[in-house]
C-alpha positions as a printed Julia matrix, in Angstrom:
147×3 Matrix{Float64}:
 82.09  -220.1   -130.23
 82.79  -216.33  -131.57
 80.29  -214.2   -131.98
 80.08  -211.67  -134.55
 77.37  -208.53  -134.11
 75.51  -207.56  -138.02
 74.34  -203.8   -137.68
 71.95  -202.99  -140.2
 71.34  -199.19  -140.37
 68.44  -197.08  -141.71
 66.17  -197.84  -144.4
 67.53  -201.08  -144.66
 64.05  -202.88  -143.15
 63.37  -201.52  -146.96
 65.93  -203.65  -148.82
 64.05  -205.65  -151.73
 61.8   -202.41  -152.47
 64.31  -199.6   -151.94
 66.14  -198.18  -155.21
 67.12  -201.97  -156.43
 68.87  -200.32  -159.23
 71.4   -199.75  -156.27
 70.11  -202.67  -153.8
 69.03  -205.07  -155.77
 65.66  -207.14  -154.93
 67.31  -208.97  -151.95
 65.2   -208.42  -148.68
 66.8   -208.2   -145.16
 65.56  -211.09  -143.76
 67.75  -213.32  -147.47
 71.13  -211.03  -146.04
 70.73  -212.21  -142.61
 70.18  -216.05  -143.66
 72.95  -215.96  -145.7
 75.39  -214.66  -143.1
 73.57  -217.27  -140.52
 74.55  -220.03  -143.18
 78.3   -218.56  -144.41
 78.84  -218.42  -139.99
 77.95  -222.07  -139.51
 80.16  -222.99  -141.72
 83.22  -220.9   -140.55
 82.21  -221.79  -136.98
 80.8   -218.09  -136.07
 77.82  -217.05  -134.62
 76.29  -214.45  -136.19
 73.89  -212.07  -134.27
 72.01  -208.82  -136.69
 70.51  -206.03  -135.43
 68.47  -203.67  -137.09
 67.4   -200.0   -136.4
 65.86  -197.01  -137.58
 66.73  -195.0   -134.49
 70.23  -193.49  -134.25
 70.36  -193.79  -130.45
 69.41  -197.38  -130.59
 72.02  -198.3   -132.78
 74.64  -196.9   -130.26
 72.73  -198.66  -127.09
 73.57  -201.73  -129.33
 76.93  -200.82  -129.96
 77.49  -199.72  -125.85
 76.01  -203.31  -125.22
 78.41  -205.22  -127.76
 81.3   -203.72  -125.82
 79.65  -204.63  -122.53
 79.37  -208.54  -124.02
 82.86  -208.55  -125.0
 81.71  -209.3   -128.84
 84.36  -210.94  -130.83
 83.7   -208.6   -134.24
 81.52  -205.92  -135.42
 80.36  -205.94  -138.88
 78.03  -202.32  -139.88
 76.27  -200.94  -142.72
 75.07  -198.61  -140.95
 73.43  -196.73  -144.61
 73.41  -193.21  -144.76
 74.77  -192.34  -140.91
 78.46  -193.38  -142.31
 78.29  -190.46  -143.51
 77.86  -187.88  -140.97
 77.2   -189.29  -137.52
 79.54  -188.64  -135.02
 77.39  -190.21  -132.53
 77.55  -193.62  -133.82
 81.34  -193.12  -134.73
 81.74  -192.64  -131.22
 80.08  -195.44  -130.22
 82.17  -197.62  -132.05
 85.77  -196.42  -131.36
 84.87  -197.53  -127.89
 85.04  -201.23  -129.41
 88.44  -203.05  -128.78
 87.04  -205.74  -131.65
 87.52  -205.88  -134.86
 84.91  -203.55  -136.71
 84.24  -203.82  -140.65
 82.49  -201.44  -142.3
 80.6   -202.7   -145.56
 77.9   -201.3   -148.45
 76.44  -203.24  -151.06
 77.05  -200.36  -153.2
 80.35  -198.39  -153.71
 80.02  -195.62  -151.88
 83.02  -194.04  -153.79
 81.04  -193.95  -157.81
 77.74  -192.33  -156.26
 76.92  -188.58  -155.26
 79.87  -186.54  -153.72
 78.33  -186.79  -150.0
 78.23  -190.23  -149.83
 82.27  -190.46  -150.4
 83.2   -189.8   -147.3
 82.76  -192.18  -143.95
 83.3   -190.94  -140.33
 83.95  -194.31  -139.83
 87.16  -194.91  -142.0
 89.82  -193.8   -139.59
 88.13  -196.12  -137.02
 86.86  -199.43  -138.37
 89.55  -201.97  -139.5
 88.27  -201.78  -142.99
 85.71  -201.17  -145.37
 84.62  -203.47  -147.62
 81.5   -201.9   -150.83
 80.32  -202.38  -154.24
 79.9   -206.14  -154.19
 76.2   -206.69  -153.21
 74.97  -208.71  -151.05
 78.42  -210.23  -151.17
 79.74  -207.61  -149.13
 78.34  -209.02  -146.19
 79.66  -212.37  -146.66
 83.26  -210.82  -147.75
 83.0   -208.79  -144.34
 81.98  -211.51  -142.35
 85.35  -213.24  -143.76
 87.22  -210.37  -142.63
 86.08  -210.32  -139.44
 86.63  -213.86  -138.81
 90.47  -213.58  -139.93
 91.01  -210.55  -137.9
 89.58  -212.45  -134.83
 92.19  -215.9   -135.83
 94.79  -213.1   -136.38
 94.51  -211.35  -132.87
């Protein structure tokens, strides 16, 4: 069965009380179902991971590599923006990698524009919700039928 990593990145533990004019009231633990239940059904397993700790998100990414995961999916919040460190971590994944947001990135404050990600991932995917995920999760899924 293929196995597809979920990397939830900081602050989202808080999803369901943080700024839901952005977020929405969804909670963490709804996101992760509904990828678990969209995966059944396209014959994935689906595997999330959540941090608030920078290094522990790369340990998680270093171990992905080491399992030979099939995709990456990440949100990984406000470190798209400017860590290098976790950028790093994932160019050393031969996988497909999508990068997703509930919101778009692009129509909010000037820093949050730009990803260090972008030149890395296979694509980004924002501004849909909670249906980011599940439109990543598709993505990732094609690009593994596709390799």
């Amino acid at each position: 069965m293929k196995r597809v990593l979920m990397l939830h990145g900081i602050n989202h533990n808080m999803f369901g009380k943080r700024d839901p004019m952005q977020y929405g009231t969804i909670t963490l633990a709804e996101i992760d179902a509904r990828l678990q239940a969209l995966g059944a059904e396209l014959g994935v397993q689906v595997e999330s991971f959540q941090t608030n700790s920078e290094g522990a998100m790369c340990e998680r990414i270093h171990r992905a590599f080491e399992d030979g995961q099939d995709a990456v999916l990440i949100n990984a919040g406000a470190w798209t923006h400017y860590s290098y460190g976790i950028r790093d971590a994932l160019a050393i994944l031969t996988c497909p990698v999508v990068e997703l947001h509930m919101s778009n990135i692009h129509a909010r404050e000037p820093f949050r524009h730009h990803s260090v990600f972008a030149d890395i991932v296979s694509g980004q995917i924002c501004g849909f919700g909670v249906q980011s995920y599940l439109l990543a999760l598709r993505a990732a899924v094609s690009a593994i039928d596709q390799a």
